[in-house]
TORDO-668936 format. One record per residue (C-alpha): y, z, x. Coordinates in Angstrom, 1 decimal. Each point is the difference from the previous one (the first is absolute). Example, Ala and Ser with C-alpha at 12.3 -4.5 7.8 and 13.67 -1.06 7.14 Angstrom:
BEGIN
north, up, east
-4.5, 7.8, 12.3
3.4, -0.7, 1.4
REM end
This chain:
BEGIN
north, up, east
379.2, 274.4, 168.7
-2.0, -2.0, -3.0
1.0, 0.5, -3.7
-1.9, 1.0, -3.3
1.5, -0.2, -3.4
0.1, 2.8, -2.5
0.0, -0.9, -3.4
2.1, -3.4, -0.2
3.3, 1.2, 1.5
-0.3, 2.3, 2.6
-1.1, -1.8, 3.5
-0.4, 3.1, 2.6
-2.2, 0.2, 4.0
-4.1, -0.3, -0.3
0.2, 3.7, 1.5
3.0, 2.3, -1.6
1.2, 3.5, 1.1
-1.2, 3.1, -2.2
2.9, 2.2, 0.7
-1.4, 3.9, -1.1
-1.1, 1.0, 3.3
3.5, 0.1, 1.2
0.9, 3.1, -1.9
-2.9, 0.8, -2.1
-3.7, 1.5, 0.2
-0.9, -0.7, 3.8
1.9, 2.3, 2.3
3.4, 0.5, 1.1
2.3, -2.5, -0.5
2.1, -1.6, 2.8
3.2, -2.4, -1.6
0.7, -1.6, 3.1
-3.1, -1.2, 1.1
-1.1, -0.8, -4.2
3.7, -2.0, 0.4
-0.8, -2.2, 3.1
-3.4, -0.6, -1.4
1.2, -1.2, -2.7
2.6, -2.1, 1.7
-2.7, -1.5, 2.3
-1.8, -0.8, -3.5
2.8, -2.1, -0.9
-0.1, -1.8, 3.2
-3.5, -0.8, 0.0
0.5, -1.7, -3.5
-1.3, 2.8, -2.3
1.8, -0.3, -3.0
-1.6, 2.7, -2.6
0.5, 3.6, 0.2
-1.5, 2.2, -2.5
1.6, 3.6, -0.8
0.0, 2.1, -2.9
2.4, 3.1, -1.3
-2.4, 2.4, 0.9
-0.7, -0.8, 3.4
2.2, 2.9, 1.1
0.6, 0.8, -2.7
3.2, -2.8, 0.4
0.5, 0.2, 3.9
-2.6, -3.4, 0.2
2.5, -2.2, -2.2
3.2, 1.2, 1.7
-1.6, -0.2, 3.5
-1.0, -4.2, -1.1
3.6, -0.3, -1.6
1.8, 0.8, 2.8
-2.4, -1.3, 2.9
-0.4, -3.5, -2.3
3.6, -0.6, -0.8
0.8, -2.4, 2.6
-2.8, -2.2, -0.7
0.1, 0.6, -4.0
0.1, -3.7, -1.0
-3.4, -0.6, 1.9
-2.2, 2.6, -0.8
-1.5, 0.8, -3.4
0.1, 4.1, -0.9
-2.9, 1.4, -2.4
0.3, 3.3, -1.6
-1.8, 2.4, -2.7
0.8, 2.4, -2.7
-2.5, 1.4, -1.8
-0.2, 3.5, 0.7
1.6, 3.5, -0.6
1.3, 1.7, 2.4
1.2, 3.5, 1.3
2.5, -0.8, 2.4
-0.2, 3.7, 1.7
-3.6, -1.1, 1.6
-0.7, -2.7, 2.4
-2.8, -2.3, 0.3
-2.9, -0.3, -2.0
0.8, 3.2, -1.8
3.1, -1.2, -1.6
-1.9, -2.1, -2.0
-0.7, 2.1, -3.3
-1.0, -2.5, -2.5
0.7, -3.6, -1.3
3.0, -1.3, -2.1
0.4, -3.2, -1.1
2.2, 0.4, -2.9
2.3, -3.0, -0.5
3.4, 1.8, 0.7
-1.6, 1.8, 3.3
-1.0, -2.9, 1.3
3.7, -1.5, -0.5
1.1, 3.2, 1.7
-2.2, -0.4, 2.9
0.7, -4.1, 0.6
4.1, 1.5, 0.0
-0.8, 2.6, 2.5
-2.2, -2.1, 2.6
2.6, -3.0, -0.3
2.9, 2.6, 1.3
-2.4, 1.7, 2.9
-1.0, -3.9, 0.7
3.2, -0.9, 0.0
-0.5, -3.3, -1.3
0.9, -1.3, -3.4
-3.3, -1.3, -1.2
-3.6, 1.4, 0.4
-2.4, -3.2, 1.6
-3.2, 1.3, -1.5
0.3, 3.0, -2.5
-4.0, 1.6, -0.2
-1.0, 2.7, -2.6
-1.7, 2.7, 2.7
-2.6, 1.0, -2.6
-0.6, -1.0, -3.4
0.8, 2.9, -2.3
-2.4, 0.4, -2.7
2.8, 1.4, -2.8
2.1, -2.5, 0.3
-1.3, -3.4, -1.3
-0.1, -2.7, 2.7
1.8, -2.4, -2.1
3.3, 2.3, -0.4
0.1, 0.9, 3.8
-0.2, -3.8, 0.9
2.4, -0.9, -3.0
2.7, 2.4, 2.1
-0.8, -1.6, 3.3
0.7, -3.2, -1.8
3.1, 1.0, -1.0
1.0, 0.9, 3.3
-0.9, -3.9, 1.0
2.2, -1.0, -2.6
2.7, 2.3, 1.2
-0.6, -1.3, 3.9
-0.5, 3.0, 1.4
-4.0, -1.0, 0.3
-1.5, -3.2, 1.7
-3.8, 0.3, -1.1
-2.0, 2.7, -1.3
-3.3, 1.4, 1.4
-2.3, 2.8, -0.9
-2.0, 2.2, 2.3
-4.0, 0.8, -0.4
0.2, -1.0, -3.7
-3.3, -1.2, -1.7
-0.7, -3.6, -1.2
0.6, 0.9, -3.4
3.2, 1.7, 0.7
1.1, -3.3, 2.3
-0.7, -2.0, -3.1
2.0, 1.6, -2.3
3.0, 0.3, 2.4
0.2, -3.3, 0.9
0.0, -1.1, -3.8
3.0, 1.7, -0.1
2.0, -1.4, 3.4
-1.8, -1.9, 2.6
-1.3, 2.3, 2.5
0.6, -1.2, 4.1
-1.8, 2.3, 1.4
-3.0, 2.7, -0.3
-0.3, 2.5, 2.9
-3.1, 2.5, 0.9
-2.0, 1.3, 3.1
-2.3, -2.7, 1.2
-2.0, -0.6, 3.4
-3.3, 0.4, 1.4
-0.9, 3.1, -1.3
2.1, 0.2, -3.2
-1.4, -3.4, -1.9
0.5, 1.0, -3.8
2.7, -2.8, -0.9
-3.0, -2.3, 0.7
-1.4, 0.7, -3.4
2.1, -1.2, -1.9
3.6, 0.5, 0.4
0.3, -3.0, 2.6
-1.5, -1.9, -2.3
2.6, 1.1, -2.5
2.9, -0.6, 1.9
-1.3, -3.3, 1.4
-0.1, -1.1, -3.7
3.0, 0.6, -0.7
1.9, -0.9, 3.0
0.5, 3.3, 1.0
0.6, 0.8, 4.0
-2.0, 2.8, 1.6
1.7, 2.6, 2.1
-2.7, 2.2, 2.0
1.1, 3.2, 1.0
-1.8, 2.4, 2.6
-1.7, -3.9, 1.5
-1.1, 2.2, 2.9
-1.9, 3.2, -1.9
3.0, 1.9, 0.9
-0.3, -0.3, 3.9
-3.8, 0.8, 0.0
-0.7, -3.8, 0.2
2.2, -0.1, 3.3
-2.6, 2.0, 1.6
2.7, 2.0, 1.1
-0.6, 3.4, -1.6
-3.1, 1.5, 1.9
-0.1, 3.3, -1.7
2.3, 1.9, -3.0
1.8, 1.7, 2.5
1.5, -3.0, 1.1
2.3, 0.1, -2.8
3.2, 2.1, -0.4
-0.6, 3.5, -1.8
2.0, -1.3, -3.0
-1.7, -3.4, 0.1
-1.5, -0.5, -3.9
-2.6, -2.1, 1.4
-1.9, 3.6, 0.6
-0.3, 0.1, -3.7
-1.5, -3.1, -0.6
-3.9, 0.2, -0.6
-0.6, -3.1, 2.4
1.9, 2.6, 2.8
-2.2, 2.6, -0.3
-3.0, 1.8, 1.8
-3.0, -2.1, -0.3
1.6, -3.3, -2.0
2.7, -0.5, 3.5
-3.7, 0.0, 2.2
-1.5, -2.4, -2.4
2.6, -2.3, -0.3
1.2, -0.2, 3.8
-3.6, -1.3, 0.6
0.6, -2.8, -2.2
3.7, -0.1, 1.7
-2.2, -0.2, 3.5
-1.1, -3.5, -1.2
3.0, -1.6, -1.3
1.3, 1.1, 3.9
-2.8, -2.1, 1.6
0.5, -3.0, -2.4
3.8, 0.5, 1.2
-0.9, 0.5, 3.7
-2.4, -3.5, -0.1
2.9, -2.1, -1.5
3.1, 1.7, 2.2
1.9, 1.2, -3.0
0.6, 3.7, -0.7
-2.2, 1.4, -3.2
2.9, 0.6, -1.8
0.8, -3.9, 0.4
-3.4, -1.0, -0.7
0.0, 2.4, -3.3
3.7, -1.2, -0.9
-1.5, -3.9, 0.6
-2.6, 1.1, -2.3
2.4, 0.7, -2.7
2.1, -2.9, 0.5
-2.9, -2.5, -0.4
-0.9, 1.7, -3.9
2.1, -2.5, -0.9
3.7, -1.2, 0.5
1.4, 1.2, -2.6
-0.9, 3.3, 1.4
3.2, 1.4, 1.9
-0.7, 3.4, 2.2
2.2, 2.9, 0.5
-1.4, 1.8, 3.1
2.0, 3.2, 0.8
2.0, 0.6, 3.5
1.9, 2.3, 2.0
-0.1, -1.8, 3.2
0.8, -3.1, 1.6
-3.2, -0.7, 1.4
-2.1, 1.0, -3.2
2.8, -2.5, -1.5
-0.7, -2.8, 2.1
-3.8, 0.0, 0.0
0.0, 0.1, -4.1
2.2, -3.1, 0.0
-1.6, -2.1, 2.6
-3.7, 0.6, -2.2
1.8, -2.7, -2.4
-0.6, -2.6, 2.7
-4.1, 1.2, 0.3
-2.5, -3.0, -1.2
-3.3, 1.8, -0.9
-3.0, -2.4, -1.1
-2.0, 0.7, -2.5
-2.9, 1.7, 1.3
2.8, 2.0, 1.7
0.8, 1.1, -3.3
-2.8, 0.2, -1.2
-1.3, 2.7, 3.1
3.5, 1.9, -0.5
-1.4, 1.1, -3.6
-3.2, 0.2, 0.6
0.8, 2.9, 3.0
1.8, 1.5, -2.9
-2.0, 0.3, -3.3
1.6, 1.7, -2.7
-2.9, 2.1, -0.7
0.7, 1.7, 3.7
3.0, 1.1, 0.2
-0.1, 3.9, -0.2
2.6, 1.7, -2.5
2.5, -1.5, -2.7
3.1, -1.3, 1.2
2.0, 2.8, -2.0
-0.5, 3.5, -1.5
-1.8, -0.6, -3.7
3.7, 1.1, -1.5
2.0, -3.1, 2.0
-2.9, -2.2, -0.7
0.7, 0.7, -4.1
3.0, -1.8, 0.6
-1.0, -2.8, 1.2
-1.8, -3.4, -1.7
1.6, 1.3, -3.7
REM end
């Protein structure tokens, strides 16, 4: 497997592991197969894995503590705080709010270094920038943590440019992380620009549109009942027909080059830029192995060119998240 940098310190696999779907937001979970795909990960030289406390809530960091143990010297562990939560729900619905408050976000980098079980975080993200809590005091606390050596490197997660700014006037930031892929483009306006200024890795979640860009989902139904994909405007009614026409295409483009489309959308991503470092979700071994052999794909440039151009932003049906998520996000 390649490497990327993040920041200056952290070197981590072109194509990471985002961890969520394991226990979190897309079905019923299943730790044994989650624990030998993330075992095969580790053989096929994947080194970051992304989780967060609320992926469960908790059940995502303890499954990647115990599951990664073995292998703890070579793999680098991201996680999030960020968010309040009521720990009698599960899911998206335990998140009830945002907290960033400089002693909660010392109590959460405590908590996820005992369910990791590791003795220092890799890559320590806020989840969501909370607007009452000054950016500065937030990353002066995840500082400290540095200092202390419970943190490696610091990251933030669908923050705005000015936001990115400010934090990383205050510690150097590694790392910036939000959805981007084919049909989710809006880091292109100016947050890459942003981080590639200031030396800033990006991590793009969701690289495949959530599984629509797999081609794999033929109708909502395909989806488990508690799936929260069937809440997502971009899931729904007229927006899914829309958009798996424009899925149809990136299939063909796939077919002609004998790549799957989620490799040729994952490729996509990959050539942005290399300081661009993906974290496509997976449950299974075989999803797992496709996603990491797309960071040996060559595409040329008309390739890439055709890629977006099959895409426009102005065509893709529905918002990537209900209008109250997508206030949190670019803050």
């Amino acid at each position: 497997m390649k490497t990327r940098k993040l920041g200056k310190d952290l070197t981590v696999s072109a194509v990471g592991l985002g961890c969520m779907g394991m226990s979190f937001a897309y079905g019923p979970k299943d730790d044994a197969e989650s624990t030998r795909t993330l075992h095969r990960a580790v053989d096929l030289g994947v080194t970051l894995f992304d989780t967060a406390e609320t992926y469960g809530p908790f059940h995502n960091e303890e499954l990647l503590g115990k599951a990664l143990k073995p292998v703890r010297d070579r793999v680098v562990i991201a996680t999030k705080f960020g968010f309040k939560l009521d720990t009698t729900k599960s899911g998206p619905a335990a998140m009830i709010g945002v907290d960033s408050r400089p002693a909660h976000v010392k109590a959460v980098a405590e908590a996820s270094l005992k369910r990791l079980g590791t003795d220092v975080i890799d890559l320590f993200y806020q989840h969501r920038v909370d607007p009452s809590v000054p950016i500065e005091d937030t990353v002066g606390a995840m500082a400290e943590l540095v200092n202390e050596g419970k943190v490696r490197a610091l990251g933030l997660s669908e923050a705005g440019s000015a936001t990115i700014r400010r934090a990383h006037a205050v510690h150097p930031i590694a790392a910036v992380q939000s959805e981007y892929s084919l049909w989710s483009r809006e880091p292109e306006a100016d947050v890459l620009a942003t981080c590639r200024a200031l030396g800033i890795g990006f991590v793009p979640y969701s690289p495949l549109g959530r599984g629509f860009l797999t081609g794999a989902i033929q109708k909502v139904d395909d989806l488990a009942a508690d799936d929260f994909r069937r809440n997502l405007p971009r899931f729904q009614s007229d927006n899914f027909d829309a958009n798996a026409a424009l899925v149809a295409k990136l299939e063909a483009l796939a077919a002609d080059k004998g790549v799957t489309a989620a490799q040729l959308a994952l490729a996509w991503v990959l050539h942005q830029g290399d300081d661009i470092v993906p974290i496509p979700g997976a449950r299974k071994l075989h999803h797992l192995e496709q996603n990491a052999a797309a960071a040996e794909i060559v595409l040329s440039d008309a390739e890439i060119a055709a890629l977006g151009s099959i895409m426009p932003v102005d065509q893709i049906a529905g918002k990537r998240y209900s209008d109250a998520s997508l206030a949190m996000t670019n803050l």
